[in-house]
N, CA, C and O atoms as a Tinker XYZ file with bonds, in Angstrom:
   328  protein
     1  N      0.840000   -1.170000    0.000000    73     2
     2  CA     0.000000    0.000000    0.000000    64     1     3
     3  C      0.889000    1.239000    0.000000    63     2     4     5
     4  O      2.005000    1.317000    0.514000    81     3
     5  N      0.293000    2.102000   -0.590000    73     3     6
     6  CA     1.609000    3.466000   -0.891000    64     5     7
     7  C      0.712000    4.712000   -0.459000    63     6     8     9
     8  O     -0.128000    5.405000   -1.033000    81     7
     9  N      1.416000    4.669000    1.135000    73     7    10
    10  CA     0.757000    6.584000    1.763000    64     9    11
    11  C      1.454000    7.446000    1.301000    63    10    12    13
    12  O      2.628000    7.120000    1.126000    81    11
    13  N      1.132000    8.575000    0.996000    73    11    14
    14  CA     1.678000    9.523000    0.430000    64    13    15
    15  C      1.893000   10.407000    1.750000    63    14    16    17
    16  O      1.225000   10.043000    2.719000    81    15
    17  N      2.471000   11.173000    1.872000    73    15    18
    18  CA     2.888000   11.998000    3.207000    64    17    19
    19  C      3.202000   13.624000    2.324000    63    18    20    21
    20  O      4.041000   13.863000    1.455000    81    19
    21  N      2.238000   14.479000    2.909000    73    19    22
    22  CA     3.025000   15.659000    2.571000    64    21    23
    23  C      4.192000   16.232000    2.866000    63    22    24    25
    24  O      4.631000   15.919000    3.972000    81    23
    25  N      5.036000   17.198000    2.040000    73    23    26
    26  CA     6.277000   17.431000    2.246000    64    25    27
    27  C      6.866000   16.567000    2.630000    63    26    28    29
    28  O      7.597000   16.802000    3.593000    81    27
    29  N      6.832000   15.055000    2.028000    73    27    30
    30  CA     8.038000   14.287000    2.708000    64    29    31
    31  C      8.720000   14.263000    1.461000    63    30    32    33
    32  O      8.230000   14.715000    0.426000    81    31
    33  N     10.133000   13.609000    1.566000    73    31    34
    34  CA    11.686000   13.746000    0.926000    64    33    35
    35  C     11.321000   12.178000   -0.320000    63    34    36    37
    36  O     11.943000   11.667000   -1.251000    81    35
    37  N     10.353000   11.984000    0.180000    73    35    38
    38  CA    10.259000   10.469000   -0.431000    64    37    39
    39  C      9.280000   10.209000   -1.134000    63    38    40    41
    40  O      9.087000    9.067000   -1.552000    81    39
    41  N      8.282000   11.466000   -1.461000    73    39    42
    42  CA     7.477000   11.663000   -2.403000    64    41    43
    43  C      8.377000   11.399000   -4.041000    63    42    44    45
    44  O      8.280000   10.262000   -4.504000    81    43
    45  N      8.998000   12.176000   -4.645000    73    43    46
    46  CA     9.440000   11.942000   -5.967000    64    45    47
    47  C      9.963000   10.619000   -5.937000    63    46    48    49
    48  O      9.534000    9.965000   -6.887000    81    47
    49  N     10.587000   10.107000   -5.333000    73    47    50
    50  CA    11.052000    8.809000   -5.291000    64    49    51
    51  C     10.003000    7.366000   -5.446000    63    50    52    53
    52  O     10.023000    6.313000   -6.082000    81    51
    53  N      9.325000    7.884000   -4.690000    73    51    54
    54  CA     7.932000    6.959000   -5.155000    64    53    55
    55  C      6.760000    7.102000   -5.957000    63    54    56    57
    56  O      5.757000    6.391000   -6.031000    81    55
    57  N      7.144000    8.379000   -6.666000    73    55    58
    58  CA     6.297000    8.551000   -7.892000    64    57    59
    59  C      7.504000    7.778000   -8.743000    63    58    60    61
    60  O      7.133000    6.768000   -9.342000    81    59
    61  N      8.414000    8.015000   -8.820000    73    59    62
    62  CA     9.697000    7.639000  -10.146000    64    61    63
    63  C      9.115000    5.732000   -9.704000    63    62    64    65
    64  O      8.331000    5.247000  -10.520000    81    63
    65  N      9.524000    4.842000   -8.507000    73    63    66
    66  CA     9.276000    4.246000   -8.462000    64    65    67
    67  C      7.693000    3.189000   -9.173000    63    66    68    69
    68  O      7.674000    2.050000   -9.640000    81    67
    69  N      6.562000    4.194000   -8.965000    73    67    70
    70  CA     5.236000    3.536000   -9.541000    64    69    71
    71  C      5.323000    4.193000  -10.813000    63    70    72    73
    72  O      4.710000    3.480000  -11.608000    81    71
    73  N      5.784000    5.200000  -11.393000    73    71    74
    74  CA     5.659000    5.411000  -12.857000    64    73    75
    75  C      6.683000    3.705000  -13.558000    63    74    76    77
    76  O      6.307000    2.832000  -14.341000    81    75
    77  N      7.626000    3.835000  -13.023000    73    75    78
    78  CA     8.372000    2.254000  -13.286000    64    77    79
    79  C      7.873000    1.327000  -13.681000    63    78    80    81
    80  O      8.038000    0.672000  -14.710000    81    79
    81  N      7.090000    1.217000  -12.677000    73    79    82
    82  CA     6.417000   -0.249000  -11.854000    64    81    83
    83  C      4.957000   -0.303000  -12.960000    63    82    84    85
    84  O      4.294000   -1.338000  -13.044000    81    83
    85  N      4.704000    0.592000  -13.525000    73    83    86
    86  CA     3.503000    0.795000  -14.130000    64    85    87
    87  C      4.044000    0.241000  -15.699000    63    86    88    89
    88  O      3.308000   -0.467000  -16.386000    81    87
    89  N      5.233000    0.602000  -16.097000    73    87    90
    90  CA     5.442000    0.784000  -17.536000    64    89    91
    91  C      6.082000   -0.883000  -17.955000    63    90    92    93
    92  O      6.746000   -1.073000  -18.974000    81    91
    93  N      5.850000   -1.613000  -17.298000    73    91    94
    94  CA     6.376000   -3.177000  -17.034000    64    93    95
    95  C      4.992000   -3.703000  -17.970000    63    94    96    97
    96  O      5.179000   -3.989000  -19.153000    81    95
    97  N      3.943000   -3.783000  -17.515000    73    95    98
    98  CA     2.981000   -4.563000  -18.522000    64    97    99
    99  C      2.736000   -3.925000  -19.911000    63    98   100   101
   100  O      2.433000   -4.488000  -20.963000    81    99
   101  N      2.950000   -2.546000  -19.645000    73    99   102
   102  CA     3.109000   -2.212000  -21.324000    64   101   103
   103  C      4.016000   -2.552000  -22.390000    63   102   104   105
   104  O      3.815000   -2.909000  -23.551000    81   103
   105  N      4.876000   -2.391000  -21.836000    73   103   106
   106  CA     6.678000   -2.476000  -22.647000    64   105   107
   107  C      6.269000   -4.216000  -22.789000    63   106   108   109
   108  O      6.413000   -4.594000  -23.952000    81   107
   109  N      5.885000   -5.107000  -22.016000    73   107   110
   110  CA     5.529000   -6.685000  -22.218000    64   109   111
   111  C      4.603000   -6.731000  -23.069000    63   110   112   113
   112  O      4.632000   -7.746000  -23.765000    81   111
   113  N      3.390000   -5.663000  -23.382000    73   111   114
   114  CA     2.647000   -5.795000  -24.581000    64   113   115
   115  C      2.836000   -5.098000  -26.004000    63   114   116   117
   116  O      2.352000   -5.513000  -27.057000    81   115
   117  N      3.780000   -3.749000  -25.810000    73   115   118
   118  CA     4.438000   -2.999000  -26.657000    64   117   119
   119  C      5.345000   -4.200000  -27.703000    63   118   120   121
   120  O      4.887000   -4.680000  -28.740000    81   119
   121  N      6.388000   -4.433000  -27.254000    73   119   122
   122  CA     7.100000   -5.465000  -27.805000    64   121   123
   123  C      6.595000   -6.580000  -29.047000    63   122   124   125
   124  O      6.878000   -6.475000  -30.240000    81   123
   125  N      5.942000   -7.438000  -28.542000    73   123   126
   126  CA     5.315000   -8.385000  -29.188000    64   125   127
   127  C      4.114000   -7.673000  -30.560000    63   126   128   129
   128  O      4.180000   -7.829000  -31.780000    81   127
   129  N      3.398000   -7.122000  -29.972000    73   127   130
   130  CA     2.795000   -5.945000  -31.035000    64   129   131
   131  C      3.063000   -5.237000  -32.062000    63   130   132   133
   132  O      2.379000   -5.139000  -33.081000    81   131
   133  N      4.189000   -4.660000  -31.796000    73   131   134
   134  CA     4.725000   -3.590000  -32.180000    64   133   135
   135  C      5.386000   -4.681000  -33.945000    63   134   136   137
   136  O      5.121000   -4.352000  -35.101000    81   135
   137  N      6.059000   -5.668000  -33.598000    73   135   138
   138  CA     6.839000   -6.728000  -34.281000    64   137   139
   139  C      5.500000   -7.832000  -34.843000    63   138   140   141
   140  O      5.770000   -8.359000  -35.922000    81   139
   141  N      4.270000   -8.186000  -34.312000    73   139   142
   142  CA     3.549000   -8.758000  -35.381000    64   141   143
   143  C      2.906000   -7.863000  -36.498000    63   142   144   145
   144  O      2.478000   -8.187000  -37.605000    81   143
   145  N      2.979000   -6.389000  -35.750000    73   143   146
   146  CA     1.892000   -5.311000  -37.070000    64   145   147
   147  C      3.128000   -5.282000  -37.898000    63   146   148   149
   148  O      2.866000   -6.020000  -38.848000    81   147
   149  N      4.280000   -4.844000  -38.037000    73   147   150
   150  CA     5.558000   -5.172000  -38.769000    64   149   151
   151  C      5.534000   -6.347000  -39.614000    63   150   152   153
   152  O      5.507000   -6.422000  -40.842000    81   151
   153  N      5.555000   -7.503000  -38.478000    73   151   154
   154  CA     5.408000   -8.808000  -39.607000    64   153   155
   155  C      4.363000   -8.453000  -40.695000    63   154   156   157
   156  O      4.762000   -8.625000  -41.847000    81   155
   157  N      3.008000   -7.957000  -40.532000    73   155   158
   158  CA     1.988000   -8.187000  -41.480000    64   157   159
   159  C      2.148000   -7.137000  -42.152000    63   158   160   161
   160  O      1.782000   -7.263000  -43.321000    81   159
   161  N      2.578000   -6.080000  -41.859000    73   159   162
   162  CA     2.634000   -4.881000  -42.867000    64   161   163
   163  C      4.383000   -5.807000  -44.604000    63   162   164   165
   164  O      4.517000   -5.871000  -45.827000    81   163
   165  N      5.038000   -6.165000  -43.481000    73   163   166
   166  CA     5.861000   -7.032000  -44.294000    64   165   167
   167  C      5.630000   -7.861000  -45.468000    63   166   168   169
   168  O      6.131000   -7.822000  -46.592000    81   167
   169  N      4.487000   -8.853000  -44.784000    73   167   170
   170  CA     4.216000  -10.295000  -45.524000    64   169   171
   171  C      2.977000   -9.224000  -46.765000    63   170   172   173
   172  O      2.996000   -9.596000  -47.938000    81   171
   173  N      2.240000   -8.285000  -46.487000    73   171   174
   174  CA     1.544000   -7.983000  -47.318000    64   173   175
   175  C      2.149000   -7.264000  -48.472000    63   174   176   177
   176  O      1.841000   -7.476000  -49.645000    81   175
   177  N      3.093000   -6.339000  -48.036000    73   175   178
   178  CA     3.826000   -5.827000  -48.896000    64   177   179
   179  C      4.907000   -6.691000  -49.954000    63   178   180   181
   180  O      4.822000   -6.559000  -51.175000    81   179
   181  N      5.735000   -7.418000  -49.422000    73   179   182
   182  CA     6.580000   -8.515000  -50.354000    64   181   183
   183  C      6.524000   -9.495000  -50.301000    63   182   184   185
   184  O      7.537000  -10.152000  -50.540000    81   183
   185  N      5.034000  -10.277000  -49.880000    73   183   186
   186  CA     4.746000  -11.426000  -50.322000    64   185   187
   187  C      5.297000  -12.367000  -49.228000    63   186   188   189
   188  O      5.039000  -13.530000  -49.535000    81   187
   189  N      5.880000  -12.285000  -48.207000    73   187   190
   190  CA     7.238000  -12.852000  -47.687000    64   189   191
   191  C      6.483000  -14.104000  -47.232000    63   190   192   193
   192  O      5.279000  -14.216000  -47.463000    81   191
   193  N      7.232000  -15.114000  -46.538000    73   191   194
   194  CA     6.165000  -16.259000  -45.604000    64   193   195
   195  C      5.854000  -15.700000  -44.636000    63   194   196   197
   196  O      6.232000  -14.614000  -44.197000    81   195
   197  N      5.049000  -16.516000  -44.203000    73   195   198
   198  CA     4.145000  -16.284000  -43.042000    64   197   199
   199  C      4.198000  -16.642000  -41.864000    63   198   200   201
   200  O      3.335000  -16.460000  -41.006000    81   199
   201  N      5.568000  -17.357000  -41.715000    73   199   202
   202  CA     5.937000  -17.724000  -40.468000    64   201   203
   203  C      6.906000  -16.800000  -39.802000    63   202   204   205
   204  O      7.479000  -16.915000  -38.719000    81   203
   205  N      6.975000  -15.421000  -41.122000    73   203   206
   206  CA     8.138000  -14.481000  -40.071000    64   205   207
   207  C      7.084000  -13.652000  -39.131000    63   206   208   209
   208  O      7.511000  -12.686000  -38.499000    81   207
   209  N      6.080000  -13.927000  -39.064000    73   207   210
   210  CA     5.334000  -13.518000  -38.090000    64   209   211
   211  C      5.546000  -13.734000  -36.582000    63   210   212   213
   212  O      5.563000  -13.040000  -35.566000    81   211
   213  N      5.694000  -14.990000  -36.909000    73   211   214
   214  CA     6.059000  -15.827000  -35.375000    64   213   215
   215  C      7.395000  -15.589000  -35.146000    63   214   216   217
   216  O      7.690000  -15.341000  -33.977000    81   215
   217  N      8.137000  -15.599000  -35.831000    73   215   218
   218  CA    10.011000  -15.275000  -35.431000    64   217   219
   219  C      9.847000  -13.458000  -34.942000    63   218   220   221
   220  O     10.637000  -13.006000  -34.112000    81   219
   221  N      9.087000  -12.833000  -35.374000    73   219   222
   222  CA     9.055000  -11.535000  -35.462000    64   221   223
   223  C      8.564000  -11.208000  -34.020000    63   222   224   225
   224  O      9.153000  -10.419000  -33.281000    81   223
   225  N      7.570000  -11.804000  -33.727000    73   223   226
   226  CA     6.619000  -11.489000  -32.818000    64   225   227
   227  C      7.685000  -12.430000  -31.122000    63   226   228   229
   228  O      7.397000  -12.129000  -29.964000    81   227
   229  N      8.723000  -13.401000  -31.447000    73   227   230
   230  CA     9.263000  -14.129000  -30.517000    64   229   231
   231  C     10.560000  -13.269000  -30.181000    63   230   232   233
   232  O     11.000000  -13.162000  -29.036000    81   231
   233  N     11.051000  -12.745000  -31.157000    73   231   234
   234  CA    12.017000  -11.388000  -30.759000    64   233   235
   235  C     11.510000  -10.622000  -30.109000    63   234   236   237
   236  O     11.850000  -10.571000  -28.927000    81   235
   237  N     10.421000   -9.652000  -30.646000    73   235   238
   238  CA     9.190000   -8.657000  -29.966000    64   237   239
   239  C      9.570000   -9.110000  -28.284000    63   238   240   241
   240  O     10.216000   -8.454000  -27.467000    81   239
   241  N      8.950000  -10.396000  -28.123000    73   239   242
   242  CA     9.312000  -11.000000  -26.561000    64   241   243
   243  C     10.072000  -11.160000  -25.856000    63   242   244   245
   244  O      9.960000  -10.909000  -24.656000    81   243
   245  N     11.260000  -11.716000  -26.514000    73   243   246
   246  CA    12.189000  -11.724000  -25.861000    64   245   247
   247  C     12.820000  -10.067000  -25.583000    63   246   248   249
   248  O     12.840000   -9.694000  -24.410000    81   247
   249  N     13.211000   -9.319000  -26.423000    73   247   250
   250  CA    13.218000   -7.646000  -26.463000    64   249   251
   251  C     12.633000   -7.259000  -25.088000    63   250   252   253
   252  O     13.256000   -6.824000  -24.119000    81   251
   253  N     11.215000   -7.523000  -25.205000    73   251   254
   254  CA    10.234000   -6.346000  -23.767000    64   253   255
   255  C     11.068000   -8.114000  -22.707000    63   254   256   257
   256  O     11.285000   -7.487000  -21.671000    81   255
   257  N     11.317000   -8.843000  -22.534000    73   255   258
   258  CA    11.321000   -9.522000  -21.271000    64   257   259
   259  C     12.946000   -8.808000  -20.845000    63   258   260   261
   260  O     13.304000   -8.824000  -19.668000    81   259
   261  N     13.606000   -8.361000  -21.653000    73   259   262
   262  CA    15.188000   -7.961000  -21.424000    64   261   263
   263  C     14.873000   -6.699000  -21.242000    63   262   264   265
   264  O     15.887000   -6.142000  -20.819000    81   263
   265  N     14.104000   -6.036000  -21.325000    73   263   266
   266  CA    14.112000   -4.708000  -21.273000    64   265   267
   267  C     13.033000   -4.451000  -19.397000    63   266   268   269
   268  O     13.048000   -3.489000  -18.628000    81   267
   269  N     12.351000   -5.638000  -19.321000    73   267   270
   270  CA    11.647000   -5.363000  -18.355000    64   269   271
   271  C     12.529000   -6.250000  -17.505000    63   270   272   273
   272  O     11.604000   -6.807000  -16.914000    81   271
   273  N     13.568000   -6.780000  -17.016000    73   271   274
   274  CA    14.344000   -7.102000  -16.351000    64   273   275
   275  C     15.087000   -5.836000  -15.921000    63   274   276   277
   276  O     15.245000   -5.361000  -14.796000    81   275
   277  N     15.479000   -5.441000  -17.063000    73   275   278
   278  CA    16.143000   -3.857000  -16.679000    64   277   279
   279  C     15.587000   -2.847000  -15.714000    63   278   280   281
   280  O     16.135000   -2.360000  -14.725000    81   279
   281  N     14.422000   -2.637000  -16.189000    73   279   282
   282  CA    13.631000   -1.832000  -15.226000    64   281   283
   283  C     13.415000   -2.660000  -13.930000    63   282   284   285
   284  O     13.351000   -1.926000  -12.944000    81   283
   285  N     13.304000   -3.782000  -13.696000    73   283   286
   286  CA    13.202000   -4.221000  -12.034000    64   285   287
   287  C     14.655000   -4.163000  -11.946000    63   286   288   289
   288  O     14.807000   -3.631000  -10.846000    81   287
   289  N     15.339000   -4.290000  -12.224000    73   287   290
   290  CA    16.703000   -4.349000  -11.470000    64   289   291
   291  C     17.068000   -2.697000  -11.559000    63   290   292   293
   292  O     17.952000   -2.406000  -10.753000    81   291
   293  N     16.706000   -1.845000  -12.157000    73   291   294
   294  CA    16.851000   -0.935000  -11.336000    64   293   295
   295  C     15.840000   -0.126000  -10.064000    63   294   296   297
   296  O     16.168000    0.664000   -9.179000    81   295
   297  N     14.594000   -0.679000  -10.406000    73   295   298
   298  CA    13.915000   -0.522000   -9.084000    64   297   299
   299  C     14.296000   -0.804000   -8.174000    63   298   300   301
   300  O     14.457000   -0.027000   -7.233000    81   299
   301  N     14.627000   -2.304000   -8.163000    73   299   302
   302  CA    15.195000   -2.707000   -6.584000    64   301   303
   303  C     16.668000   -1.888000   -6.412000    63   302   304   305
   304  O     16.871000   -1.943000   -5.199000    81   303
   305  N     17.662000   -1.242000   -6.960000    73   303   306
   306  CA    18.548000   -0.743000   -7.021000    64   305   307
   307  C     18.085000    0.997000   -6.357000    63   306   308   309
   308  O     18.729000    1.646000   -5.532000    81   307
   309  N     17.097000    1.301000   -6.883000    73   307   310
   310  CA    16.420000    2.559000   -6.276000    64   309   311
   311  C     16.110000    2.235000   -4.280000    63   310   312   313
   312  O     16.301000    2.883000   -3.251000    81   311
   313  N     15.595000    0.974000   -4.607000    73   311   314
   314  CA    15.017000    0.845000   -3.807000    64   313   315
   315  C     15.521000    0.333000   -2.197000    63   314   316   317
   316  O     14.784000    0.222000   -1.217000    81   315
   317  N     17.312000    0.010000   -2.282000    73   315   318
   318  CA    18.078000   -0.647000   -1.548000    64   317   319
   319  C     18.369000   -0.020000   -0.451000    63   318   320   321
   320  O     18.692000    1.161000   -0.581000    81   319
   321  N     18.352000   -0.414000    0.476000    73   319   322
   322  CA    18.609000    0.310000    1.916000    64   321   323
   323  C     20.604000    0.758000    1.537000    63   322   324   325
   324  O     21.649000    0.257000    1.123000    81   323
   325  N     19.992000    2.064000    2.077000    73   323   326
   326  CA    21.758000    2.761000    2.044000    64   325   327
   327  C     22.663000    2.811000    3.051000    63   326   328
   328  O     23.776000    3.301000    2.857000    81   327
């Protein structure tokens, strides 16, 4: 649960923290998306096969899962007792 406290020192820090924490299921749906509308804009345009959809869309995944590792490891890095 996240209290907010006025004038405390630890307000921006836990906005930076949940803006973070928020952008994790997007960037996991960004990815994959982003690389099947690609595949099909592809296969329609030069004919290509139809299975670079699936290679396209498995990069897409792997991409947002490396990229959303990044962002938790620097959360918890934000987040480490000093």
């Amino acid at each position: 649960m996240l209290i907010l406290v006025r004038d405390s020192a630890d307000t921006p820090r836990l906005f930076r923290m949940l803006g973070l924490a928020t952008m994790v299921p997007t960037i996991l749906i960004a990815g994959p998306l982003a690389c099947f509308l690609l595949g099909k804009w592809m296969i329609n345009r030069w004919n290509l096969n139809p299975k670079l959809i699936m290679i396209l869309v498995l990069l897409g995944l792997i991409a947002s899962v490396i990229q959303t590792c990044r962002i938790v490891r620097r959360l918890y890095q934000e987040n480490a007792p000093e």
